[in-house]
KEKE-3310 file (N, C-alpha, C; in steps of 0.2 Angstrom, whole numbers, plus 5000, padded with zeros to 4 digits):
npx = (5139:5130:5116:5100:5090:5079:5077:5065:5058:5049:5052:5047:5041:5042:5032:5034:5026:5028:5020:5023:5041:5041:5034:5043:5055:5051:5049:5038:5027:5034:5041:5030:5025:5033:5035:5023:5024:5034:5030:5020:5025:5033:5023:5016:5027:5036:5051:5054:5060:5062:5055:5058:5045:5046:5040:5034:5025:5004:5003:5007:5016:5025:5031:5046:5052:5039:5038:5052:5050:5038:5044:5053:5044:5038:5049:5051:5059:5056:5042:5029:5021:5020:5009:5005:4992:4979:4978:4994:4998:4989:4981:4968:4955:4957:4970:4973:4965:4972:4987:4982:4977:4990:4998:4991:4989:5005:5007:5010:5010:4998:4996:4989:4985:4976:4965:4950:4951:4962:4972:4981:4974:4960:4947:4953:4959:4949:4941:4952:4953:4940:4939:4950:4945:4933:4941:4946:4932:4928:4938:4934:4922:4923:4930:4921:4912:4918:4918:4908:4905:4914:4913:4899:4901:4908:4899:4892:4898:4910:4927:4936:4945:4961:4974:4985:5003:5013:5022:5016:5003:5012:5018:5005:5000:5011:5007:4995:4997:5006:4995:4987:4993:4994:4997:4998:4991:5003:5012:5016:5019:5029:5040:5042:5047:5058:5066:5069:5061:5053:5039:5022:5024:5035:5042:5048:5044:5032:5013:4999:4985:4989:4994:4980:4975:4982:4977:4965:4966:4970:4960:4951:4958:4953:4939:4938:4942:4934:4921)
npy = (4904:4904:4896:4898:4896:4883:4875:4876:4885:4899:4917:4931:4948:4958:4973:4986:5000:5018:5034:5046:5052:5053:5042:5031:5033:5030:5018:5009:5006:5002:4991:4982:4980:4971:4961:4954:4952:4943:4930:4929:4925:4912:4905:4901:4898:4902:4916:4927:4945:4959:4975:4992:5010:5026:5039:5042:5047:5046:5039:5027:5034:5042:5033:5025:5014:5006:5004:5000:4987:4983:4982:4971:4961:4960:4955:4943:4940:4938:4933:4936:4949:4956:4963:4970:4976:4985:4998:5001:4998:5003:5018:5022:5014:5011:5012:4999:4989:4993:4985:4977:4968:4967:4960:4948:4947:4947:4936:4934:4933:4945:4951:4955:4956:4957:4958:4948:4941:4928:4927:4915:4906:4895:4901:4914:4917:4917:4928:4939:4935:4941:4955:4960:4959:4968:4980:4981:4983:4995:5003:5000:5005:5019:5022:5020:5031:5043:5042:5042:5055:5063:5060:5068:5079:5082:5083:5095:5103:5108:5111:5097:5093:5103:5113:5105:5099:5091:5083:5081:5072:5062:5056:5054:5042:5033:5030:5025:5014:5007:5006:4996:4987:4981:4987:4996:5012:5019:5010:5012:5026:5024:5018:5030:5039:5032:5033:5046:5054:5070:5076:5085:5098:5100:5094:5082:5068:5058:5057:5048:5053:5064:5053:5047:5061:5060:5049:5052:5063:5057:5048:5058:5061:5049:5049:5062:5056:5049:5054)
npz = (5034:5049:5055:5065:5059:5053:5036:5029:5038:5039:5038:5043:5046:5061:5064:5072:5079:5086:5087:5093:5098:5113:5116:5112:5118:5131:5129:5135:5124:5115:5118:5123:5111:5105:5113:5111:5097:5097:5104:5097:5084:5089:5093:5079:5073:5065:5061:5067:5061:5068:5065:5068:5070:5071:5076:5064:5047:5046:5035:5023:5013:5020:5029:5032:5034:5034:5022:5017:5022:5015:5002:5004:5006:4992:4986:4987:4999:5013:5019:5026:5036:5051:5062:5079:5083:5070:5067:5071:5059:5047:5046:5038:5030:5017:5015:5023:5013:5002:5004:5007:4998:4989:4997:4993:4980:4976:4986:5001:5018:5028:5045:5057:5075:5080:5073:5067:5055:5047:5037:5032:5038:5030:5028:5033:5022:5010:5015:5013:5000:4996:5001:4993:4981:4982:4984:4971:4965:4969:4962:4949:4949:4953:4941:4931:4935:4934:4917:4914:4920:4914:4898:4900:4903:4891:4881:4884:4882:4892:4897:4899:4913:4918:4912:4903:4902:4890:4898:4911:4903:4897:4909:4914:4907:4909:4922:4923:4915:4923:4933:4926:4927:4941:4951:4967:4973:4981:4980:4965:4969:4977:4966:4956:4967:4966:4958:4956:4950:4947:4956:4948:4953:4957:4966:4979:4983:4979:4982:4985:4983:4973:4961:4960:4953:4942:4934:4936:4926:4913:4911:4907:4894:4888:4885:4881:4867:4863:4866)
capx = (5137:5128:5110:5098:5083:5078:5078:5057:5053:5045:5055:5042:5043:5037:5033:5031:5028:5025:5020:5030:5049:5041:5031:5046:5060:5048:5048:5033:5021:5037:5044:5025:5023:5040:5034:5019:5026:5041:5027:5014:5030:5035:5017:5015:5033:5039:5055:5052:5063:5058:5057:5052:5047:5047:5039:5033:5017:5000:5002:5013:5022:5029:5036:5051:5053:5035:5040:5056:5048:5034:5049:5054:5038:5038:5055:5051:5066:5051:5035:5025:5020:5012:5008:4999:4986:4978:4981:5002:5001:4985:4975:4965:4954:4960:4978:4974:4963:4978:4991:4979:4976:4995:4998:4987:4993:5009:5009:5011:5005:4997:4994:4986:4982:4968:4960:4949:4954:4968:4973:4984:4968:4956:4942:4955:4961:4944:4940:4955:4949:4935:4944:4955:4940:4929:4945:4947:4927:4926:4942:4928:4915:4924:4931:4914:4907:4921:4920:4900:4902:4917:4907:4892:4903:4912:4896:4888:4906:4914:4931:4938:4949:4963:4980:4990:5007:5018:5024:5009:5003:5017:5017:4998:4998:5013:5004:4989:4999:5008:4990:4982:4998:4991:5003:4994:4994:5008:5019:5016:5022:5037:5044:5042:5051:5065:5066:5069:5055:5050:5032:5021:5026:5042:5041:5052:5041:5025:5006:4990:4981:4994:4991:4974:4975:4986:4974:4960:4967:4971:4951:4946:4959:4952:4935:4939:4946:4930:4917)
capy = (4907:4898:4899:4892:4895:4877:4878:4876:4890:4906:4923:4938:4955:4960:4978:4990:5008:5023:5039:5051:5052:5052:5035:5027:5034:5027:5010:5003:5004:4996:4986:4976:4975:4966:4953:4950:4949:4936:4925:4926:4922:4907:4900:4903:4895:4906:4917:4934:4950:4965:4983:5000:5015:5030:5048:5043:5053:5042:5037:5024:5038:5044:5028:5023:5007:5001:5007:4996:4982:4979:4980:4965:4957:4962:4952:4937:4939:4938:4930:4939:4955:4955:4969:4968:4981:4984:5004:5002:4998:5007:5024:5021:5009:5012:5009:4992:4989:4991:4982:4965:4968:4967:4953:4944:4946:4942:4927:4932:4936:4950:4949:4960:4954:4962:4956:4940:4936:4927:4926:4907:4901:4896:4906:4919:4919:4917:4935:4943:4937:4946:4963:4962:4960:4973:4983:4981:4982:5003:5006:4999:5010:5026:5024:5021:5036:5045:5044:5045:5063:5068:5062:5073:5089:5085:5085:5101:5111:5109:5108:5091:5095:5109:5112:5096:5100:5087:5079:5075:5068:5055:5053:5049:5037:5028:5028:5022:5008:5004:5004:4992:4979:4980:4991:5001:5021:5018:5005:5018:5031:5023:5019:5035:5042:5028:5033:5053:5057:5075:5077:5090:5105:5099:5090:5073:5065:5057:5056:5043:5059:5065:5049:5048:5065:5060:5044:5057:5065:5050:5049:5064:5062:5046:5052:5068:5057:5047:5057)
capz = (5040:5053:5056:5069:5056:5048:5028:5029:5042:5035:5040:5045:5048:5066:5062:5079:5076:5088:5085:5097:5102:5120:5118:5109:5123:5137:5128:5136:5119:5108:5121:5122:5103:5101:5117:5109:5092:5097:5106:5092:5081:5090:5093:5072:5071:5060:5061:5068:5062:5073:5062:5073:5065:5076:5074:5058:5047:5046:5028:5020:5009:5026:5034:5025:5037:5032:5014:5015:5021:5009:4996:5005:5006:4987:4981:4992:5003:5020:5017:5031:5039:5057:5069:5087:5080:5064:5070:5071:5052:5044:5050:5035:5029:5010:5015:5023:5010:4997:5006:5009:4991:4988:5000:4991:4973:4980:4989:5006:5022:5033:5050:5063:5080:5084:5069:5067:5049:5048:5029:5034:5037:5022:5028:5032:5015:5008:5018:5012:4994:4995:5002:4987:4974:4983:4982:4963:4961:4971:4959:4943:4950:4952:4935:4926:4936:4929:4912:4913:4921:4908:4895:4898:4903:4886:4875:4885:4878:4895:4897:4904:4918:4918:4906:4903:4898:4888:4904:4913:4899:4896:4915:4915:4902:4913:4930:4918:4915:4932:4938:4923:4930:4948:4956:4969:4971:4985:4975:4961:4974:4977:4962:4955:4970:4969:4950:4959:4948:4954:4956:4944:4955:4959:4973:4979:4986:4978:4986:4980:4978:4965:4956:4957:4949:4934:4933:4930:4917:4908:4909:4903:4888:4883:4886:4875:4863:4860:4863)
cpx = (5132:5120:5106:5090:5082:5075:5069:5054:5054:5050:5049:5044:5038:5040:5029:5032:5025:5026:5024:5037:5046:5038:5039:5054:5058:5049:5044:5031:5026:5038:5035:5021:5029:5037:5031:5021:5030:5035:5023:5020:5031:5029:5013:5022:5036:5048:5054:5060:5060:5061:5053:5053:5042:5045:5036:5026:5013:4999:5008:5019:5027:5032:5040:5052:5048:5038:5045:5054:5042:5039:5051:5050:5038:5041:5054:5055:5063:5045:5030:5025:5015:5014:5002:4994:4985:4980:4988:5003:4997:4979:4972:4963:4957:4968:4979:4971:4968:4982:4987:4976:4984:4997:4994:4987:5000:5011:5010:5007:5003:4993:4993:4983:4977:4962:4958:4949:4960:4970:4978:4980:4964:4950:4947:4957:4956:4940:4946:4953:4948:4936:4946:4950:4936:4935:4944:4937:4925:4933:4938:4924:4917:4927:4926:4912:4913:4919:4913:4900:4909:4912:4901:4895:4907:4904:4891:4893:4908:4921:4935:4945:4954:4968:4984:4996:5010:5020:5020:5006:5005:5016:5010:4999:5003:5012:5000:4991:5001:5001:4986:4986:4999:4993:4998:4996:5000:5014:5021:5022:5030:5041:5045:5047:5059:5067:5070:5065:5053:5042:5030:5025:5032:5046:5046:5048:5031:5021:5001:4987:4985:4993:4986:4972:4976:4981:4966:4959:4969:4963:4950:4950:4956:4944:4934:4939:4939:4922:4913)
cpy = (4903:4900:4894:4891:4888:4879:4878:4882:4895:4910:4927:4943:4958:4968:4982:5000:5013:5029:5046:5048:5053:5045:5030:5026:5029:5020:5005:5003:5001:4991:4979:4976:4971:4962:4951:4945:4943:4931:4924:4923:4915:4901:4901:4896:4897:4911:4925:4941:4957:4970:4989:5006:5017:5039:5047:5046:5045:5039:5034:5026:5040:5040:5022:5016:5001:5001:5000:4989:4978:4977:4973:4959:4956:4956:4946:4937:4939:4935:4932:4944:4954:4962:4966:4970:4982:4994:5007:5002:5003:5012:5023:5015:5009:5009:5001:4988:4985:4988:4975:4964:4965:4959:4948:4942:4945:4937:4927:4936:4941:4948:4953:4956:4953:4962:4950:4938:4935:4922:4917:4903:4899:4899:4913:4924:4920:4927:4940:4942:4946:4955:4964:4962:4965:4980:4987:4983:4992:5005:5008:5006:5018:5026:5027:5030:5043:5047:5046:5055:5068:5068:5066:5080:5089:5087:5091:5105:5111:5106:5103:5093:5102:5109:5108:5100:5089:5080:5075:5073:5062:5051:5050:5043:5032:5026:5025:5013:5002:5000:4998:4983:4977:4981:4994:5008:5022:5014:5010:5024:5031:5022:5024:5038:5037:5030:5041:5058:5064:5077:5084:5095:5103:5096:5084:5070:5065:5054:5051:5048:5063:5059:5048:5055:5063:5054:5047:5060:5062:5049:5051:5064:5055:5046:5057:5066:5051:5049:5065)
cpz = (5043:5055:5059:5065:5051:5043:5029:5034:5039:5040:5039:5047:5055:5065:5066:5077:5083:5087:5086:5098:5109:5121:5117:5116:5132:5137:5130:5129:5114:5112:5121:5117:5102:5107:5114:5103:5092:5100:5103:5086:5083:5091:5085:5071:5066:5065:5062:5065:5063:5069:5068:5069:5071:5073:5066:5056:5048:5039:5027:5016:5015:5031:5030:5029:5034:5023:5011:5018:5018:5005:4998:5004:4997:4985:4984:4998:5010:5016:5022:5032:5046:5061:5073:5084:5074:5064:5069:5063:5049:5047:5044:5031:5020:5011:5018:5019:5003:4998:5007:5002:4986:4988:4996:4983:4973:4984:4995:5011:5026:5039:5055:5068:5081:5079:5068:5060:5048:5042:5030:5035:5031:5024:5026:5025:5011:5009:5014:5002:4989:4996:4996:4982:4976:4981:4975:4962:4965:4966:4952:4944:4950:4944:4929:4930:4932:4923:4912:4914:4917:4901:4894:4898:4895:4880:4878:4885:4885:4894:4901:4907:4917:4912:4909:4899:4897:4891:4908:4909:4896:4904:4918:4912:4905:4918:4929:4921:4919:4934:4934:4926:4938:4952:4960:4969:4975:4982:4970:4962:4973:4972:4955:4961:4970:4962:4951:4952:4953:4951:4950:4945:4957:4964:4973:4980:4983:4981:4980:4979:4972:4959:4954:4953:4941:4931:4930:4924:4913:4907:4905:4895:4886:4882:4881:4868:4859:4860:4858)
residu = (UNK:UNK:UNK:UNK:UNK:UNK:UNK:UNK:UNK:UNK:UNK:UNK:UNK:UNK:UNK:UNK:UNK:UNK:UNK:UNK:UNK:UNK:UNK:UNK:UNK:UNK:UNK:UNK:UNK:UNK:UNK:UNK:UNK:UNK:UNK:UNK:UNK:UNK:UNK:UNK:UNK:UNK:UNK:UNK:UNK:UNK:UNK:UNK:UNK:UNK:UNK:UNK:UNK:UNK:UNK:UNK:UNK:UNK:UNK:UNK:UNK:UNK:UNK:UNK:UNK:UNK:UNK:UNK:UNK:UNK:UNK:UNK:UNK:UNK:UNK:UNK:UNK:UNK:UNK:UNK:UNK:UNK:UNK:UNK:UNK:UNK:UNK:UNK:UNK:UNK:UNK:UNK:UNK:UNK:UNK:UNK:UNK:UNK:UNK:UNK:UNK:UNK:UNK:UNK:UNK:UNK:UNK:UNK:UNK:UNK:UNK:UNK:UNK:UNK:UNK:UNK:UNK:UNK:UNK:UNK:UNK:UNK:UNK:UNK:UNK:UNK:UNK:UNK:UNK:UNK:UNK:UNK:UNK:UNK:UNK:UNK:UNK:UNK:UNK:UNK:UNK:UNK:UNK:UNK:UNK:UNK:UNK:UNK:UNK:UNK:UNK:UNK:UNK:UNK:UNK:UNK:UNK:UNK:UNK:UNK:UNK:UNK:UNK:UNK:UNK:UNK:UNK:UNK:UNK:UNK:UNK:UNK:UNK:UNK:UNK:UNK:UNK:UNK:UNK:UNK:UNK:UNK:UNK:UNK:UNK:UNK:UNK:UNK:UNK:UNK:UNK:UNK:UNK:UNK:UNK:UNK:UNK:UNK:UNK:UNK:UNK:UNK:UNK:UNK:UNK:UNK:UNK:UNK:UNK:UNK:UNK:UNK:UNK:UNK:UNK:UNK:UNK:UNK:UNK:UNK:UNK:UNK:UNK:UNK:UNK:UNK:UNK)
# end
């Protein structure tokens, strides 16, 4: 098969997203994130492959386009991720948080326009670091305050959290896991969902707050179990 990409240039995913069926029908708001993209692509020197995601929710459980392209970012089969805006990819700072957390234990890149750190750079990368340690150091913090305030509710006869059957049980102690091997609550998400794991209540589709749940209760029983 014949290809005009030279064995050395990087492949990237230009990832355009708008929120209505009336923005996306219009084509200005995707049609001038694909020029930009192809022109910051070609002034990068890399190898642009353009994704759009349409109508989609504000959360990464809801846009199966970005969904399937982290997975690519994941396996190596791309080594990039760029958008115009830092807004097209993440309406919250937790979700860009986790994803520059990602890219950064895998090996590759995230790039937002509209942002001044520019993880290919050594400062940028030096910044994105830090994002990813402060990350990991508000995950520290809320665990310790955790156990401090099951701890106390367990030695004044309070009951820590509500009834665990069986199920959530094993399924804490696996999401436990996932999360000790530096999956985030979204990576988590999805391979649970690709697994057709059905949530507590029965649900298809799993949320980071449903994990952060089951990751409590994994708390409270080891907190039960030691004080």
């Amino acid at each position: 098969m014949h290809t005009d990409r030279t064995p050395t240039q990087a492949v990237w995913i230009g990832y355009c997203r708008v929120s209505t069926g009336k923005q996306a029908e219009s084509g200005l708001s995707l049609d001038a994130q694909e020029r930009a993209l192809k022109v910051e692509a070609e002034r990068r020197g890399v190898e642009i492959r353009i994704v759009v995601e349409t109508g989609s929710g504000s959360t990464v459980s809801r846009r199966p386009v970005l969904r399937a392209a982290l997975a690519s970012l994941s396996s190596g089969e791309v080594s990039g991720l760029i958008v115009t805006k830092l807004d097209r990819l993440a309406r919250s700072l937790s979700d860009y948080c986790q994803m520059t957390e990602q890219a950064e234990r895998e090996g590759w890149h995230l790039i937002a326009m509209d942002s001044p750190v520019d993880p290919t750079t050594p400062m940028g990368k030096a910044f994105s670091s830090i994002i990813a340690t402060f990350a990991e150091l508000e995950r520290g913090m809320i665990a310790e305050r955790t156990r401090t305030a099951m701890g106390a509710a367990k030695q004044q006869g309070k009951r820590l959290g509500g009834p665990r059957t069986e199920r959530s049980q094993e399924l804490a102690q696996r999401v436990y896991a996932m999360r000790s091997e530096g999956l985030t609550y979204q990576a988590i998400c999805d391979t649970l969902d690709g697994e057709g794991e059905p949530t507590l209540r029965g649900g298809s589709e799993w949320r980071p707050s449903s994990i952060v749940s089951l990751l409590n209760s994994y708390e409270c029983d080891q907190v039960a179990s030691l004080v």
